[in-house]
N, C-alpha and C positions, 0 to 999 in steps of 0.2 A: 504494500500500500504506500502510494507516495506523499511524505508528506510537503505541502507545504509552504516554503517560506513567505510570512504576512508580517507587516508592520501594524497590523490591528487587532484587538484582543479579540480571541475569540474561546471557547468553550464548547468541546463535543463529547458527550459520553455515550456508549452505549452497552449495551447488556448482552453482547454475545461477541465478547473477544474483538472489537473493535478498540481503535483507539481514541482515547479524548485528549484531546491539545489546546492548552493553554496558552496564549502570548503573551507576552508584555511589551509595553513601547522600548527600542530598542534606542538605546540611548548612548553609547559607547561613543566618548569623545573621538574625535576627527586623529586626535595626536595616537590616542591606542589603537587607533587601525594596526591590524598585524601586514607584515610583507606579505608579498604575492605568492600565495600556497604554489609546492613544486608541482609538477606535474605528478600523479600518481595512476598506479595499475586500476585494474577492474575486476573483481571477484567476489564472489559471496561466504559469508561467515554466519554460525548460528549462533546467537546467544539462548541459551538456556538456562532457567533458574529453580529454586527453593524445589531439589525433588521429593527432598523429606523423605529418605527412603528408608524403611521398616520392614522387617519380616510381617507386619500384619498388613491387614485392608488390601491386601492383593497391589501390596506398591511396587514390588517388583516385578510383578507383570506389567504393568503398567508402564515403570521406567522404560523397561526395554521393549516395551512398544514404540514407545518414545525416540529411543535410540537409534530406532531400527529405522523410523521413516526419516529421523534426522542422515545417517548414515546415504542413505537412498537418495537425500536430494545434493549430494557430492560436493559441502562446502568445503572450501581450503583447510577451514578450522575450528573448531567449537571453544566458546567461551561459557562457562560456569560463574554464574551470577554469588554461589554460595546456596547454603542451609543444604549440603548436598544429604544430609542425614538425620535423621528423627529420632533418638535425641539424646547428645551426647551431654549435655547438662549434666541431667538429673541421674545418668545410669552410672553402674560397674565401670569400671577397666574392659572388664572382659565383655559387656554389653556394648561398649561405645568402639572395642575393636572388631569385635562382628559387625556391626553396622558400616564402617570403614571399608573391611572385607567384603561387603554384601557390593556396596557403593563401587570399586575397583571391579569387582566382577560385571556390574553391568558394563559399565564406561567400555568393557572391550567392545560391544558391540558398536561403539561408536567409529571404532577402524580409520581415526584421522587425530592428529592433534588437539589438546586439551589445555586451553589455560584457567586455573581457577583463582574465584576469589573464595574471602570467607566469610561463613554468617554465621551468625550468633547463636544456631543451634551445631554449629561446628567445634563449637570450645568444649573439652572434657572437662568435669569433675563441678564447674564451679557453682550450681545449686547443690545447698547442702545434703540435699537426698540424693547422689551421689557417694555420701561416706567418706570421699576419695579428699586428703590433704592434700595442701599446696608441693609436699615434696613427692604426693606420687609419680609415677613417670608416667611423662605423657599427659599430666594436668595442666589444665589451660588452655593454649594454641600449641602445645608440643606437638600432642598425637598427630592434629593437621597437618603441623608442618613434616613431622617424621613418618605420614602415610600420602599425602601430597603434596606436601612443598614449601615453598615461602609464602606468607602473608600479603607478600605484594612485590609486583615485580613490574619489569616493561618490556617489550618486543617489538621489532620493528620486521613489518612484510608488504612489500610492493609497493614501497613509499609512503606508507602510512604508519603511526608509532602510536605503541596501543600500551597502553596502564591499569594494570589493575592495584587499586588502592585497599586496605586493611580499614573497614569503619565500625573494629566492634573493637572499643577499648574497654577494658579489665578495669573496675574501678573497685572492689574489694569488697566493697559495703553487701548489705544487703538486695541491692537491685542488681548485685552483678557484673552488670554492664551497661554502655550507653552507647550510643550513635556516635563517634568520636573519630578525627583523623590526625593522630598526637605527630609532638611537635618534632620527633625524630626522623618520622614518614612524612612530613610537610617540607623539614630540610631537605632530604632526600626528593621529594618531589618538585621540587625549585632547583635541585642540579641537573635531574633527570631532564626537565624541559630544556632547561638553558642547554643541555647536550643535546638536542634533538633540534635544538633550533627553530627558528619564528617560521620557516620557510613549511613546514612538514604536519601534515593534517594529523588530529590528534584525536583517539578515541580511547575514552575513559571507561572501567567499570569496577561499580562499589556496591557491595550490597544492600545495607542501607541507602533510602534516598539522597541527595545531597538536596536536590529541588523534586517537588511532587506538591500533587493538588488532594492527597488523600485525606490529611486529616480536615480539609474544609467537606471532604465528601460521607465522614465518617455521620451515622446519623445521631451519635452520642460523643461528643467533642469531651476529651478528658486530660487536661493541660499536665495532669502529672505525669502520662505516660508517652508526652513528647519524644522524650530523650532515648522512646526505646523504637522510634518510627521512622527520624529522621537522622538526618547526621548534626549535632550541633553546633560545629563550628565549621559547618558548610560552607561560610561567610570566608573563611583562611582559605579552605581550597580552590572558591572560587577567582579570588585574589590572583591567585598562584596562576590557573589556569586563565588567566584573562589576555595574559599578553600572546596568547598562540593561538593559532584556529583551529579550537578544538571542535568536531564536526560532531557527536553525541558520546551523553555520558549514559551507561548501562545500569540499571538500575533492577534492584529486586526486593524482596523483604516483604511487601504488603500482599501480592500473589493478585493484584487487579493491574490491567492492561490499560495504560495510559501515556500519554507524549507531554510535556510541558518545553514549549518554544521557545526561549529566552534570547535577547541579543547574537539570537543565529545560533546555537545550539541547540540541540535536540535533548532533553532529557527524557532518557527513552524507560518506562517501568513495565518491563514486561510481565506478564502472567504465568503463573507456576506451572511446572510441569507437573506439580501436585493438585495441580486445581486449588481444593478448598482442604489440605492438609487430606489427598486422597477419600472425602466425605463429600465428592460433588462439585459443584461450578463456584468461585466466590463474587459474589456479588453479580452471578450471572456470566465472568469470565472464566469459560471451559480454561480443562488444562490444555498446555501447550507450550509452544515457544514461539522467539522470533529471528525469521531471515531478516540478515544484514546484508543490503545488495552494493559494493561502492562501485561509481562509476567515474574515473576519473576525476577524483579527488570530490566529487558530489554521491548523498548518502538518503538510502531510502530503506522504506522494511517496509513488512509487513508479520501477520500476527498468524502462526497455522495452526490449527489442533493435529490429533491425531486419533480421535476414536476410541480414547479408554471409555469403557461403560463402568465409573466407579461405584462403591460399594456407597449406598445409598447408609443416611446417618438413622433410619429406622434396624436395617439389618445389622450396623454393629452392636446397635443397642440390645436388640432379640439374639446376638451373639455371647455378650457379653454376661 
């Protein structure tokens, strides 16, 4: 689906995996114009998010439903939005590393390259129903990083430089965690740009939102649980990111399909491959993912399901 670019607000929702796009007046002084983006390749990429995968609710069938038609439609490379597993919080050791194991065994059916980010149901041990202390191995982002990788990284393919950013910071207390992009990954993201240069089109993804219209669409607004929906100090990274042309940032976490336009970026939220935490559609958006089509340095998607028939929230409950 292509979206787009408007200099006037505008507002679309709709209820079956479509996108809603938000604008705002784009106001970026004449001096921050970035240079003349290089030339770049043409290829398609998937992003895919929150698959919440679990030995129940038939989620593994599902994933590798999932996997299967993403594989079939031959993009260069898949991107992992985060929450790839359900839920390493509150479990065992031995629970949050089957789920890790379950997780690595689908991904083979994806048969192409994987970059991921991480989300907040990614982190071992740190709700106390876990059991699991700070010195167990593998508490925290260890297991992640020691079953998939870095927290955040960058790559560059066919002219295009692609970031993914770490937005679930540890903050100890009793909530856990919050939407966060601390200040060691902000240094680092301020040299990674400056090395990548003003000239070289820029696509971002974080798990949590950095920009979204969700809590204005929420039907129960609840300000304390801000800091666990959005990124909080979005505001720094967007700083960061202002002087390059960044083309869209990837987004996941809330599991509804939606675009917010800002000063010529795309903030793109796609829709879970878990649907509704594998309990059905959220808010009307099936599960799925979305194609990323770039064409010569210009950027369009669209939103595809794939035909899980999920386990209806009547039958877990007569299961249960």
């Amino acid at each position: 689906m292509k979206t787009h670019f408007s200099r006037r607000h505008f507002l679309q929702l709709t209820g079956q995996g479509a996108l809603a796009c938000l604008a705002a007046p784009m106001l970026r002084p004449a001096a921050a114009e970035p240079a003349a983006v290089k030339s770049a390749g043409s290829f398609d990429f998937v992003f895919f998010t929150d698959t919440h995968l679990q030995p129940e609710l038939r989620a593994a069938e599902g994933c590798a439903q999932c996997f299967r038609k993403i594989s079939a439609l031959r993009p260069d490379f898949a991107i992992s939005g985060g929450d790839l597993v359900f839920d390493a919080n509150a479990v065992t050791k031995e629970r949050a590393t089957q789920l890790f194991s379950m997780y690595a065994e689908a991904e083979r059916l994806l048969d192409r390259p994987i970059y991921h980010a991480i989300g907040n149901h990614d982190v071992f041990g740190i709700d106390r129903r876990s059991g699991a202390a700070t010195g167990t191995a593998g508490y925290g982002k260890r297991l992640f990083e020691d079953r998939i990788g870095s927290t955040y990284r960058s790559f560059d393919h066919q002219g295009y430089h692609f970031i993914l950013l770490d937005s679930i910071h540890l903050t100890g207390d009793t909530k856990a965690w919050e939407g966060r992009v601390d200040d060691r990954q902000l240094a680092w993201l301020e040299a990674d740009l400056a090395k990548s240069g003003p000239n070289v089109p820029v696509i971002v993804t974080v798990h949590v939102p950095l920009v979204t219209s969700f809590y204005s669409l929420q039907p129960v607004q609840d300000p304390a649980s801000l800091p666990q929906q959005i990124v909080v100090n979005a505001h720094e990274v967007l700083q960061r990111l202002e002087p390059y042309p960044v083309l869209a940032v990837l987004q996941g976490h809330t599991h509804i399909n939606e675009c917010v336009l800002y000063k010529d970026c795309q903030y793109l939220t796609s829709g879970a491959v878990s649907g509704n935490w594998w309990k059905g559609s959220r808010w009307g958006h099936p599960e799925g993912f979305t194609v990323v089509s770039l064409r010569e340095g210009k950027l369009t998607h669209r939103y595809e399901t794939y035909g899980f028939k999920s386990v209806s929230p009547a039958e877990v409950t007569a299961a249960s």
